[in-house]
mmCIF file of the N, C-alpha and C atoms, coordinates in Angstrom:
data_MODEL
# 
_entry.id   MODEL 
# 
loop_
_atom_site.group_PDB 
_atom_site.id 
_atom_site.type_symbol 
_atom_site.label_atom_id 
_atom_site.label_alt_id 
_atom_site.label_comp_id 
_atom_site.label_asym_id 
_atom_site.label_entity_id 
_atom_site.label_seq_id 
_atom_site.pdbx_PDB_ins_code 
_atom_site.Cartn_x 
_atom_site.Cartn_y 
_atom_site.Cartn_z 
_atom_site.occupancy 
_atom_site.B_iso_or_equiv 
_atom_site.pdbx_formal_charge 
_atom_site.auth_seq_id 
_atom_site.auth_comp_id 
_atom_site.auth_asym_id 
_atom_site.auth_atom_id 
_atom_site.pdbx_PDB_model_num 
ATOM 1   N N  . UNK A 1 1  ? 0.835  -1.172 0.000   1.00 0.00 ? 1  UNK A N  1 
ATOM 2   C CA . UNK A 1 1  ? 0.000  0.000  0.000   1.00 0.00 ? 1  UNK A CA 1 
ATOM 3   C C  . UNK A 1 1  ? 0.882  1.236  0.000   1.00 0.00 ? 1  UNK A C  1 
ATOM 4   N N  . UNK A 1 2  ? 0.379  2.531  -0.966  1.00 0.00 ? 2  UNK A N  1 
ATOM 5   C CA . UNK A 1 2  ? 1.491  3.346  -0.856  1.00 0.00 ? 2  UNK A CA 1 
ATOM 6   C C  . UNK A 1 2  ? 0.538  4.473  0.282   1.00 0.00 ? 2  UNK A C  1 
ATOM 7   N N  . UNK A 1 3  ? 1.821  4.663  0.631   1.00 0.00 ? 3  UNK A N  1 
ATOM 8   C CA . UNK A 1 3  ? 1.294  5.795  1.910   1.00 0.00 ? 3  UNK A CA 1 
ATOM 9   C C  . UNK A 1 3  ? 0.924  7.206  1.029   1.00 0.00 ? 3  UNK A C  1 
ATOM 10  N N  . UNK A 1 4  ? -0.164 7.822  1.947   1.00 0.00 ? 4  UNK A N  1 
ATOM 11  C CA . UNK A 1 4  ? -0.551 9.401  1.375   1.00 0.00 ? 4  UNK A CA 1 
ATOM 12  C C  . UNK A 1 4  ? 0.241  10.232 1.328   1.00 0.00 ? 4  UNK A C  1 
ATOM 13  N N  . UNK A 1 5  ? 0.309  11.360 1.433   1.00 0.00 ? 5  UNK A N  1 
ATOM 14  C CA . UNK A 1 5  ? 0.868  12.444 1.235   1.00 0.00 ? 5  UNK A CA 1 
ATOM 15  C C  . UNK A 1 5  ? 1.013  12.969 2.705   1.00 0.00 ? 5  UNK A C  1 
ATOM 16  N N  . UNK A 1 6  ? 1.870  12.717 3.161   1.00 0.00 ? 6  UNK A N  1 
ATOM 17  C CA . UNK A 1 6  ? 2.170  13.531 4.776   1.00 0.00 ? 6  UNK A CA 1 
ATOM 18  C C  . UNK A 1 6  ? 2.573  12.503 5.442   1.00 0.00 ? 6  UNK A C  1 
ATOM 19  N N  . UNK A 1 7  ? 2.246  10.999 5.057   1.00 0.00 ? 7  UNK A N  1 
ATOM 20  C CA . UNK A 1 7  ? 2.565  9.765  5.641   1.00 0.00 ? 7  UNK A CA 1 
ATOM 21  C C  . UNK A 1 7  ? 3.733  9.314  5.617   1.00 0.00 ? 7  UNK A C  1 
ATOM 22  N N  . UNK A 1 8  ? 4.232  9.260  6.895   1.00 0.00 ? 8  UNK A N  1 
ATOM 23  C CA . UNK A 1 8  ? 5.754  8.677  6.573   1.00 0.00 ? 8  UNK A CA 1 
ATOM 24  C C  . UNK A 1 8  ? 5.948  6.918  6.556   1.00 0.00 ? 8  UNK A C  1 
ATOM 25  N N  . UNK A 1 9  ? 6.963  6.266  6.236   1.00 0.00 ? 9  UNK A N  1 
ATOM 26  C CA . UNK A 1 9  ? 6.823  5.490  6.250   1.00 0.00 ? 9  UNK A CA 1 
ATOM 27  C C  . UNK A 1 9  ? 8.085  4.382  6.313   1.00 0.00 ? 9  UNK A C  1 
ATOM 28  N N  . UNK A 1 10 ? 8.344  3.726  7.594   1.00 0.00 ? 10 UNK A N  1 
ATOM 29  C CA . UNK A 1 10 ? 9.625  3.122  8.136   1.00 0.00 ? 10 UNK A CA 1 
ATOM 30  C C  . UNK A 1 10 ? 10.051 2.293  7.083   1.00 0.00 ? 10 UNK A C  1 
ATOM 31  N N  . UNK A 1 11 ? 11.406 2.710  6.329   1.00 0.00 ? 11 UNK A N  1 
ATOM 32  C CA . UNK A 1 11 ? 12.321 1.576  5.793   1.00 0.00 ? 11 UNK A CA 1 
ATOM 33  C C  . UNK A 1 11 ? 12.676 0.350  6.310   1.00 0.00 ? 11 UNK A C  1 
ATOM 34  N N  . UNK A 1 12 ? 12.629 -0.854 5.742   1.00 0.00 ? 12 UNK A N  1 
ATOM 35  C CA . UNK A 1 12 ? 13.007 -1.758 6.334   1.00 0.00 ? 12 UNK A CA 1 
ATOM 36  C C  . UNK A 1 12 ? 14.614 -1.805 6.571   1.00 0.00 ? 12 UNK A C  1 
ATOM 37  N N  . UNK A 1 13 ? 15.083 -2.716 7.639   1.00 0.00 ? 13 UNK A N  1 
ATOM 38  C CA . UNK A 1 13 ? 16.909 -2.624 8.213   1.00 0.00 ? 13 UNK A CA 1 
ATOM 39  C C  . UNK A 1 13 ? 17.557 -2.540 6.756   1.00 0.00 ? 13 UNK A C  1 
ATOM 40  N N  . UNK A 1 14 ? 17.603 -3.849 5.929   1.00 0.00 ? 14 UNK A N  1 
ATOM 41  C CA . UNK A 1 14 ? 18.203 -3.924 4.540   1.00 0.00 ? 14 UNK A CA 1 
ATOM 42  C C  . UNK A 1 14 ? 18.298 -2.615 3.798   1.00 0.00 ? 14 UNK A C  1 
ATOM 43  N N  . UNK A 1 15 ? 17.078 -2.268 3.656   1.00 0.00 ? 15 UNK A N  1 
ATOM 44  C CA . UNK A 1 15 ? 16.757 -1.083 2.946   1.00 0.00 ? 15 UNK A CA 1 
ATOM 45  C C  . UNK A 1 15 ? 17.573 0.629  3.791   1.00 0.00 ? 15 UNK A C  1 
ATOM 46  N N  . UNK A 1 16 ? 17.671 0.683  4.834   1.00 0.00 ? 16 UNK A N  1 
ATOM 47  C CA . UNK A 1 16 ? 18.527 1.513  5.491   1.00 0.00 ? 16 UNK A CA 1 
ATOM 48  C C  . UNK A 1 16 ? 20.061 1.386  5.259   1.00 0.00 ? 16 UNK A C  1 
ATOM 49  N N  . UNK A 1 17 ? 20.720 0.044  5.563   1.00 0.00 ? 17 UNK A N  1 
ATOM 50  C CA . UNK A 1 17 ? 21.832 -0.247 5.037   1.00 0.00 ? 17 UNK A CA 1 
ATOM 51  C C  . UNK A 1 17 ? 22.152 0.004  3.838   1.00 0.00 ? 17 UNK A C  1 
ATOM 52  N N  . UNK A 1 18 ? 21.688 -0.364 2.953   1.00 0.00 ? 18 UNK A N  1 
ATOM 53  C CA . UNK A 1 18 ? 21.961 -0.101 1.649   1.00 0.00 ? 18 UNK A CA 1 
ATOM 54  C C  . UNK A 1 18 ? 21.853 1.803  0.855   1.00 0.00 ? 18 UNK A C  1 
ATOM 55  N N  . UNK A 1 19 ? 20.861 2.301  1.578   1.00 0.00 ? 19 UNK A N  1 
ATOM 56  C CA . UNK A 1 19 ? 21.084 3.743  1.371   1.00 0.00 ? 19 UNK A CA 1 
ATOM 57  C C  . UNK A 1 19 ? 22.451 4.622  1.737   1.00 0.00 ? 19 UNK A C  1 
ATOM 58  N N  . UNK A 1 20 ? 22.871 3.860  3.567   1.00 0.00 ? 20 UNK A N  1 
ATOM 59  C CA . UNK A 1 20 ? 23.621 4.600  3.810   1.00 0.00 ? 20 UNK A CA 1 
ATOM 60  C C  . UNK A 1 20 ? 24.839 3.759  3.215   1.00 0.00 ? 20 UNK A C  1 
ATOM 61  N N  . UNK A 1 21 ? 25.111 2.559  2.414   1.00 0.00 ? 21 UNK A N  1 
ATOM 62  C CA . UNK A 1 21 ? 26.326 2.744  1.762   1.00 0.00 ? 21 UNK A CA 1 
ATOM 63  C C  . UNK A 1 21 ? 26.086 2.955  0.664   1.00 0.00 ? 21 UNK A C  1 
ATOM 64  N N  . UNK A 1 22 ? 25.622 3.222  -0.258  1.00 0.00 ? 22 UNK A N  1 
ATOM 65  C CA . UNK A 1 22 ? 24.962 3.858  -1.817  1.00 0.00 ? 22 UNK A CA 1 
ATOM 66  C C  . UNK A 1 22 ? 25.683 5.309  -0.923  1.00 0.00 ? 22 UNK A C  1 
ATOM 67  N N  . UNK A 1 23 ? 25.339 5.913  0.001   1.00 0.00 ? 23 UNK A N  1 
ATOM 68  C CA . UNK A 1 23 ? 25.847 7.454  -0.156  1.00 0.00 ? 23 UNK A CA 1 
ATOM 69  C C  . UNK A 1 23 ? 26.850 7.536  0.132   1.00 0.00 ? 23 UNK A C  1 
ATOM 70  N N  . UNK A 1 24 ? 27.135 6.425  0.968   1.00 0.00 ? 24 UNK A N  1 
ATOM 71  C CA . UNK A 1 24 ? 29.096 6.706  1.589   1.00 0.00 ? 24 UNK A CA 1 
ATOM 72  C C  . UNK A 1 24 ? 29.884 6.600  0.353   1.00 0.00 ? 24 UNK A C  1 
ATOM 73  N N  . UNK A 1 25 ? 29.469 5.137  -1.021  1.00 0.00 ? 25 UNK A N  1 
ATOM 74  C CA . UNK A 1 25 ? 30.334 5.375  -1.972  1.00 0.00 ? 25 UNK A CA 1 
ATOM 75  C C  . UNK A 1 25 ? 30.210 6.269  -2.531  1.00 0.00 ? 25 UNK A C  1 
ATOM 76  N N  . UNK A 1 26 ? 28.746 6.945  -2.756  1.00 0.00 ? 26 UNK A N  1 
ATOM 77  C CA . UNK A 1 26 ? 28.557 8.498  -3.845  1.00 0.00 ? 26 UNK A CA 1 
ATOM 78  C C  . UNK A 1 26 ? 29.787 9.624  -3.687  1.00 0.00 ? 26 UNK A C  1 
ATOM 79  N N  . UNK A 1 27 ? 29.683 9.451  -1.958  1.00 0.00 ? 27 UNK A N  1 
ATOM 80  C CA . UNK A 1 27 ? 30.319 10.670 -1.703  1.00 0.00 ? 27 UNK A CA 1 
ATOM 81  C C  . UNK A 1 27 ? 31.202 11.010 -1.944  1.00 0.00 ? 27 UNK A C  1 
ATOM 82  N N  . UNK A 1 28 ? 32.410 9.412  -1.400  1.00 0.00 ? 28 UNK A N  1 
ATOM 83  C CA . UNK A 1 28 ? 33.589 8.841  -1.402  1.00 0.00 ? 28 UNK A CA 1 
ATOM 84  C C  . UNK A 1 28 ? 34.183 8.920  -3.175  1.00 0.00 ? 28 UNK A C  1 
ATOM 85  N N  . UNK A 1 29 ? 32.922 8.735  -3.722  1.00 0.00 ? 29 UNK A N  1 
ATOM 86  C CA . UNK A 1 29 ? 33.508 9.523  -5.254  1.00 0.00 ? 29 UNK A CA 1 
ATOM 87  C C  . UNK A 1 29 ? 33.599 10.678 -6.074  1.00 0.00 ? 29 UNK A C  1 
ATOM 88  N N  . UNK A 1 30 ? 32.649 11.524 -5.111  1.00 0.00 ? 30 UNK A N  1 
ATOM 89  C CA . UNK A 1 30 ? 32.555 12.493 -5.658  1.00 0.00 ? 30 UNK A CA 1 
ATOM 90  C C  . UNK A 1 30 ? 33.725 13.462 -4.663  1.00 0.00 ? 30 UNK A C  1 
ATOM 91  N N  . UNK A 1 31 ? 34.656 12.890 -3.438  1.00 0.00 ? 31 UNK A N  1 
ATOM 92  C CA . UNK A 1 31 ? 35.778 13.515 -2.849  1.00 0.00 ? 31 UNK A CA 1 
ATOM 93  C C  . UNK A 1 31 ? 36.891 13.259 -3.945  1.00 0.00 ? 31 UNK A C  1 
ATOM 94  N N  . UNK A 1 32 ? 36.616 12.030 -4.709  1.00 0.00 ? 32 UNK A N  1 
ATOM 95  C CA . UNK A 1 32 ? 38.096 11.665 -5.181  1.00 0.00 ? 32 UNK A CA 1 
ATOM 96  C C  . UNK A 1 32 ? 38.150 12.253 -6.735  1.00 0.00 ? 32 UNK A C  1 
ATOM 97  N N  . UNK A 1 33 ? 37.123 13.200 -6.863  1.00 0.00 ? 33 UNK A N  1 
ATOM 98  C CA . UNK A 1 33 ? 37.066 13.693 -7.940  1.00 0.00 ? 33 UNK A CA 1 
ATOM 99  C C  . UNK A 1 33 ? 36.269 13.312 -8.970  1.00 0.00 ? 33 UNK A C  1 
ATOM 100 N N  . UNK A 1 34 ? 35.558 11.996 -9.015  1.00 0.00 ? 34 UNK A N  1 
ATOM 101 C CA . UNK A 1 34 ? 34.726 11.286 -10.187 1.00 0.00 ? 34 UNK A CA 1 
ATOM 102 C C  . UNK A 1 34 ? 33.110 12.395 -9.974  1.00 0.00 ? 34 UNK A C  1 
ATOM 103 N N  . UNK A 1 35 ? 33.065 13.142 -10.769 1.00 0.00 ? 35 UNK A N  1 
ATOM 104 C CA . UNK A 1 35 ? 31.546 13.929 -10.142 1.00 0.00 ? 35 UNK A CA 1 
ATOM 105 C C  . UNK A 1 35 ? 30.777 13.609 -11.735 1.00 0.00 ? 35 UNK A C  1 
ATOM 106 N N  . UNK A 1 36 ? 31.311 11.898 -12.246 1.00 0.00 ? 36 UNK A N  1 
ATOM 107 C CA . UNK A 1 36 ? 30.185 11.291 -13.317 1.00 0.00 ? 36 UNK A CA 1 
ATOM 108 C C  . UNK A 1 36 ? 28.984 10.214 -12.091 1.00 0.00 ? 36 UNK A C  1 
ATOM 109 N N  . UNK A 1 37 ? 29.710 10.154 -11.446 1.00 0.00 ? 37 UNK A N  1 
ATOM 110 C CA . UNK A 1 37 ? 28.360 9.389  -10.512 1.00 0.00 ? 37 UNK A CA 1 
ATOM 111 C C  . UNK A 1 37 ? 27.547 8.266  -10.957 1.00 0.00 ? 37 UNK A C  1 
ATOM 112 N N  . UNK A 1 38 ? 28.301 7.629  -11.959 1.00 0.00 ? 38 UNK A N  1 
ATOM 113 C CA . UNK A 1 38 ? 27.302 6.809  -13.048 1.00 0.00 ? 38 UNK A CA 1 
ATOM 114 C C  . UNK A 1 38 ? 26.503 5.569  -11.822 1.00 0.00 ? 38 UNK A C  1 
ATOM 115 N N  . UNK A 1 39 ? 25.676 5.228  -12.264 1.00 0.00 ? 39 UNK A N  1 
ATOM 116 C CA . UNK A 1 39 ? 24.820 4.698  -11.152 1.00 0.00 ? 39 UNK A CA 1 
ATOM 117 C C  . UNK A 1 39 ? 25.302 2.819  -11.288 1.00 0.00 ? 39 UNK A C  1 
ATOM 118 N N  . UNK A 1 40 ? 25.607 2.351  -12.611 1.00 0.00 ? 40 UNK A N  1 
ATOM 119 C CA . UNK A 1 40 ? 26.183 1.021  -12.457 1.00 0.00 ? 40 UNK A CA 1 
ATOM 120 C C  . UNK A 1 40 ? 27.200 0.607  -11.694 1.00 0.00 ? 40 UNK A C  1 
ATOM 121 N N  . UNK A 1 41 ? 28.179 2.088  -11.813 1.00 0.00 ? 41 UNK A N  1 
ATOM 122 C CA . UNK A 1 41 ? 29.392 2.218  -10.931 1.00 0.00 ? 41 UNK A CA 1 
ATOM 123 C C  . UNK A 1 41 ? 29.013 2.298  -9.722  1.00 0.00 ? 41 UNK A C  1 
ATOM 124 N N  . UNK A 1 42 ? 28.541 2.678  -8.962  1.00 0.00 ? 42 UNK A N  1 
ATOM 125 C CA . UNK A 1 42 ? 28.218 3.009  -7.766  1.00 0.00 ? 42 UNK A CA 1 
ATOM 126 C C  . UNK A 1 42 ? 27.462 1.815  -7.257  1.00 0.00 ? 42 UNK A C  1 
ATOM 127 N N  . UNK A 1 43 ? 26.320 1.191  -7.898  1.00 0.00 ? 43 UNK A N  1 
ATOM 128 C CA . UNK A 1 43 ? 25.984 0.247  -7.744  1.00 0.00 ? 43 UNK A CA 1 
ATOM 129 C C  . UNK A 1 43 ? 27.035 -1.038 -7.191  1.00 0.00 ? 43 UNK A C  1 
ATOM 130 N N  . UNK A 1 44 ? 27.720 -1.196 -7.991  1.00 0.00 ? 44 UNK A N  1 
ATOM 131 C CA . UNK A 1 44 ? 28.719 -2.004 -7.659  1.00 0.00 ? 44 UNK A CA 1 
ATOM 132 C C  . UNK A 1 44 ? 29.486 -1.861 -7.128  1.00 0.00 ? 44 UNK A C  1 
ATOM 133 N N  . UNK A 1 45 ? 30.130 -1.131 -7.289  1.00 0.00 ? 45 UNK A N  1 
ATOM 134 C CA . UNK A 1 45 ? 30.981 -0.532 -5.596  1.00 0.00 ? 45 UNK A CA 1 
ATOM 135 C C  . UNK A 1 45 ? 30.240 -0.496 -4.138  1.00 0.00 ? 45 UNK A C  1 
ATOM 136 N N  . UNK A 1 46 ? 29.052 -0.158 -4.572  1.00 0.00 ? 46 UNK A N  1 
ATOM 137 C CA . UNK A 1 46 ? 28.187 -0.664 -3.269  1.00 0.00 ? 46 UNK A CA 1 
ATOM 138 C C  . UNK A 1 46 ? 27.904 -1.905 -2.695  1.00 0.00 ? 46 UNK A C  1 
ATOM 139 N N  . UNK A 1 47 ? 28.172 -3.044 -3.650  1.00 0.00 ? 47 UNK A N  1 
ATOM 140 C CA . UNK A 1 47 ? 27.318 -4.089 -3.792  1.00 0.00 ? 47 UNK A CA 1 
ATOM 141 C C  . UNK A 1 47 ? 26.074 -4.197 -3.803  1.00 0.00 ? 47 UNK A C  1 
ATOM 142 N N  . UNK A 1 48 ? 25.465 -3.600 -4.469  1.00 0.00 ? 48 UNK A N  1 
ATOM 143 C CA . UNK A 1 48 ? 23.969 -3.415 -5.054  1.00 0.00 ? 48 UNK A CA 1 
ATOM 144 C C  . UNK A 1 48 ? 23.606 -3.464 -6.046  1.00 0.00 ? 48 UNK A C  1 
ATOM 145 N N  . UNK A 1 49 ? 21.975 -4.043 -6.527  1.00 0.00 ? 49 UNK A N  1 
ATOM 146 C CA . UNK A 1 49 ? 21.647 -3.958 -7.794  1.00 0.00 ? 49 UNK A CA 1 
ATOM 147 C C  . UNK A 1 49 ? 21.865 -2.118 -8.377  1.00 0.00 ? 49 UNK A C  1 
ATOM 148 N N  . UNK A 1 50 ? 22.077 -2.314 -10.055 1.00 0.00 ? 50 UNK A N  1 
ATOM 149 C CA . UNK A 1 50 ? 21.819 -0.998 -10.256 1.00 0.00 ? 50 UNK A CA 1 
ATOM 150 C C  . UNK A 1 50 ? 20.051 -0.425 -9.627  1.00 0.00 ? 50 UNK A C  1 
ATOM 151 N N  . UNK A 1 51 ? 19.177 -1.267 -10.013 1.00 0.00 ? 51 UNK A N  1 
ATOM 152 C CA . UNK A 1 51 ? 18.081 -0.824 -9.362  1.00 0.00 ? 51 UNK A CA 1 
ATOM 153 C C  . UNK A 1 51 ? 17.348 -0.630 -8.038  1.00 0.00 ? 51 UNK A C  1 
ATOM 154 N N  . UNK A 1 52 ? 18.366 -1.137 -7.148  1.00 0.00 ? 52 UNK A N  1 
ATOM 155 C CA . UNK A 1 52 ? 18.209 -0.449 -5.623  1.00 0.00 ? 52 UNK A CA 1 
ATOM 156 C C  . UNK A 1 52 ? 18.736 1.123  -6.193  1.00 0.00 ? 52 UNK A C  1 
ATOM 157 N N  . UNK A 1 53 ? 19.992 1.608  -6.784  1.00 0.00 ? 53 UNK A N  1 
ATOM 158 C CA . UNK A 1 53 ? 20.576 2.536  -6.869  1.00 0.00 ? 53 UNK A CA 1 
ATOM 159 C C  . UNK A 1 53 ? 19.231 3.550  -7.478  1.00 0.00 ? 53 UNK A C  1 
# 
């Protein structure tokens, strides 16, 4: 069910983990200078599907 508009709605644990390393590598690439951000790359450096990304 998708929640309304004002409704928040708790991520599951997996789903938290995986955001906060999707941003640690984003970041971690965009310090080392890569500011293409390509999402397959990141994906995988994350260990994630591209479509979690």
């Amino acid at each position: 069910m998708t929640p309304r508009a004002g409704q928040e709605t708790e991520l599951r644990a997996d789903a938290v983990r995986n955001r906060a390393r999707i941003l640690r590598i984003a970041r971690g690439q965009l310090a080392a200078g890569d500011t293409s951000l390509q999402l397959n790359a990141i994906a995988r450096l994350a260990g994630v599907g591209v479509g979690t990304v």
